[in-house]
SEDOLO-213557 format. One record per residue (C-alpha): residue in one letter; x, y, z. Coordinates in steps of 0.25 Angstrom, whole numbers, padded with zeros to 4 digits, always signed. Example, Ala and Ser with C-alpha at 12.3 -4.5 7.8 and 13.67 -1.06 7.14 Angstrom:
# residues 2
a+0049-0018+0031 s+0055-0004+0029 
//
This chain:
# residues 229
x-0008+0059-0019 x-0015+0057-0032 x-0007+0043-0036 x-0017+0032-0032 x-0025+0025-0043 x-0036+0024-0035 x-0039+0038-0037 x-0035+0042-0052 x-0049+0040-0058 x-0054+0051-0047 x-0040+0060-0050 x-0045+0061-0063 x-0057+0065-0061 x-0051+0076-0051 x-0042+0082-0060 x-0053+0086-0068 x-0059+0094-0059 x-0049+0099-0046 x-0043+0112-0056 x-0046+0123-0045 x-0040+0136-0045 x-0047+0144-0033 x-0053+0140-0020 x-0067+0142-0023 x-0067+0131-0034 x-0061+0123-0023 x-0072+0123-0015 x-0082+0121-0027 x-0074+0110-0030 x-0075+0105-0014 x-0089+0106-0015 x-0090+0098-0028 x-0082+0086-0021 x-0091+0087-0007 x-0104+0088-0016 x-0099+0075-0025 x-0092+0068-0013 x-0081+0064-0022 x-0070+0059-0013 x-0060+0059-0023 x-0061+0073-0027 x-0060+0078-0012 x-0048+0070-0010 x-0041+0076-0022 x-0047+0090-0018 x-0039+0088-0004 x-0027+0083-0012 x-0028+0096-0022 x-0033+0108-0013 x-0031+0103+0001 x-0042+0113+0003 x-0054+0109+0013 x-0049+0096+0013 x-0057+0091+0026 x-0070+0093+0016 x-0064+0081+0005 x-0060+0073+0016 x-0077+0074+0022 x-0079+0071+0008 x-0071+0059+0008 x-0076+0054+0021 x-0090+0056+0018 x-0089+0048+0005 x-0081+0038+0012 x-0070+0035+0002 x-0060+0027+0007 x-0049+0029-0005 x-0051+0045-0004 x-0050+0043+0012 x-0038+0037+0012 x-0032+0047+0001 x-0037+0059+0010 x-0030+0052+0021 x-0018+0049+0016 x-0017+0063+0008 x-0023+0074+0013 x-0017+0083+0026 x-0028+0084+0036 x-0034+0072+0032 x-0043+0064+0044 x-0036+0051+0043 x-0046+0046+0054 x-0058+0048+0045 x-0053+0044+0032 x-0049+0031+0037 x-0063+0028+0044 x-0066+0030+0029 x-0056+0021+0022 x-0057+0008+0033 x-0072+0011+0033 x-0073+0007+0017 x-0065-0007+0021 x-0058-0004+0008 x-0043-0012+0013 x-0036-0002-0001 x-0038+0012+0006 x-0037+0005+0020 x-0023+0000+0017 x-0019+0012+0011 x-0025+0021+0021 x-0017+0012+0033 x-0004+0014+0023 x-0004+0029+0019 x-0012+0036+0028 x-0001+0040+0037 x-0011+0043+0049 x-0021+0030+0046 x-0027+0023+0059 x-0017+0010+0056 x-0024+0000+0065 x-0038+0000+0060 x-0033-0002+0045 x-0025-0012+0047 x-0035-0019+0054 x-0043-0018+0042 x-0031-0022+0032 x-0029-0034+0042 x-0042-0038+0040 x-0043-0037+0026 x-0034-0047+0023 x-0028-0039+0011 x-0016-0043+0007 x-0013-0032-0002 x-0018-0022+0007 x-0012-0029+0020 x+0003-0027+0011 x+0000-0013+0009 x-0002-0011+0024 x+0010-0018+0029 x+0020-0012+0019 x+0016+0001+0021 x+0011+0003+0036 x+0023+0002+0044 x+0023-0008+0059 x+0010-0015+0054 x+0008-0028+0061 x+0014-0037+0050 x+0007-0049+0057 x-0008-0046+0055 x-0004-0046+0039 x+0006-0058+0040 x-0004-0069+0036 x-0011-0062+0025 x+0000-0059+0018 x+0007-0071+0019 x-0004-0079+0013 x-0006-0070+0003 x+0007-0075-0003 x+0009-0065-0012 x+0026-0061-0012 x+0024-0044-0012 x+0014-0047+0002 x+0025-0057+0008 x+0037-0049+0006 x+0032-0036+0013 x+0026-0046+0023 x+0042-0050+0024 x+0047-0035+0027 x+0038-0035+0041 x+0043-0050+0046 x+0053-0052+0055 x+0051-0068+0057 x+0061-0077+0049 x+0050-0087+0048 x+0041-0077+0043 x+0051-0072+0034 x+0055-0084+0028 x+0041-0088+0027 x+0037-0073+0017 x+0049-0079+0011 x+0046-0092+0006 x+0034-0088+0001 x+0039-0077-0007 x+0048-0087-0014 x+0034-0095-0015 x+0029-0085-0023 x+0040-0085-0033 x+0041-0070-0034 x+0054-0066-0036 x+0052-0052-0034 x+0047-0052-0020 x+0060-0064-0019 x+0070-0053-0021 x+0063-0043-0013 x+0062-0054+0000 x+0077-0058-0001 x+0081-0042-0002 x+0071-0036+0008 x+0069-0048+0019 x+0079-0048+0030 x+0077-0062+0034 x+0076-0067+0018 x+0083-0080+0016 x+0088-0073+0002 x+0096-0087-0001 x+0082-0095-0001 x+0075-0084-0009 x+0086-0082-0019 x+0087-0099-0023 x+0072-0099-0025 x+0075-0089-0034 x+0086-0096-0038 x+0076-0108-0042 x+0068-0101-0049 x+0079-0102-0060 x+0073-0088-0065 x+0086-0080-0067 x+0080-0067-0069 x+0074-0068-0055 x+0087-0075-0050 x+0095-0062-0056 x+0086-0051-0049 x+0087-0059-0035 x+0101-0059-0037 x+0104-0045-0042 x+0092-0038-0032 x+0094-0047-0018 x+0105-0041-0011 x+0110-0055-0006 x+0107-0064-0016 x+0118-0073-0018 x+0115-0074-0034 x+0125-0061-0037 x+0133-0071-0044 x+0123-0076-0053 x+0119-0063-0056 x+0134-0058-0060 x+0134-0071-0069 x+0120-0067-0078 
//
């Protein structure tokens, strides 16, 4: 719950002051947070006590901070998922909309992903269709394509079914020249053509590339070639 870089200049800052031994220093300590209207301290109160946690969460809402909304959400039992998101997709910001669509297990899906849609990000979009499972791969399939970068391609690749759309992740994963995300397509993508990847590796004449391909890619025909170095 704390492991989110994001937050570790405000952790710091809470660690130095959340050591509590009895209720009443609780409820000063509440009382500190609503007065300064410090979102991050009401959410690691609610992460800590777990006490009164409806009055960090007004606390949040009323500062309207998207990060700390989408962290009450996705982390606090009780949390009103329907307000926090108004808060998060009202602050536009695609980070915490993405990651609220992805890990808040009771988000409003269709009004987020209108947003990630919209946005046109193809980082956030490749967050969104690797983690939210039956998302409508075609609104996204564009974007990602002409983005061209191999990691957006080859999830892109595990939602197709179409040969033609397959080969067509394919050849411009080879394009890129990334051998990484060659090995993985040829391992991971049903309809691969693994021969057509494996000689443009081949061509590359970069024989510690050729080794992995042949010693990772479960039907690589280079077995030989790697019994021989």
């Amino acid at each position: 719950m704390y492991s989110n870089s994001d937050i570790s200049a405000d952790l710091v800052r809470w660690l130095g002051r959340s050591e509590i031994s009895f209720v009443s220093e609780m409820e000063s300590l509440q009382e500190e947070i609503i007065k300064k209207a410090d979102a991050a301290f009401a959410y690691f109160f609610a992460i800590d006590f777990q006490y009164k946690t409806y009055l960090m969460q007004k606390v949040i809402l009323d500062k309207k901070d998207a990060k700390y909304a989408y962290l009450f959400a996705q982390n606090i039992a009780g949390a009103d998922i329907k307000a926090l998101q108004g808060i998060v997709l009202g602050s536009k910001k695609i980070k915490y909309i993405t990651q609220f669509a992805c890990f808040v297990p009771k988000a409003d899906q269709k009004p987020l992903e209108a947003f990630i849609s919209k946005s046109k990000n193809v980082k956030y979009i490749h967050m969104y269709v690797k983690h939210v499972k039956g998302t409508n791969i075609s609104k996204f399939k564009d974007i990602i394509i002409a983005s061209g970068k191999p990691r957006y391609l080859f999830e892109l690749a595990k939602h197709l079914t179409s040969k033609s759309e397959i080969e067509q992740i394919e050849n411009l994963i080879i394009q890129s020249k990334s051998f990484t995300y060659m090995r993985l397509f040829a391992e991971k993508i049903k309809l691969a053509n693994v021969d057509k990847i494996e000689q443009a590796v081949l061509d590359s004449d970069n024989s510690e590339e050729i080794k992995k391909f042949a010693k990772y890619v479960h039907k690589s025909t280079m077995k030989k070639f790697l019994l021989m170095v």
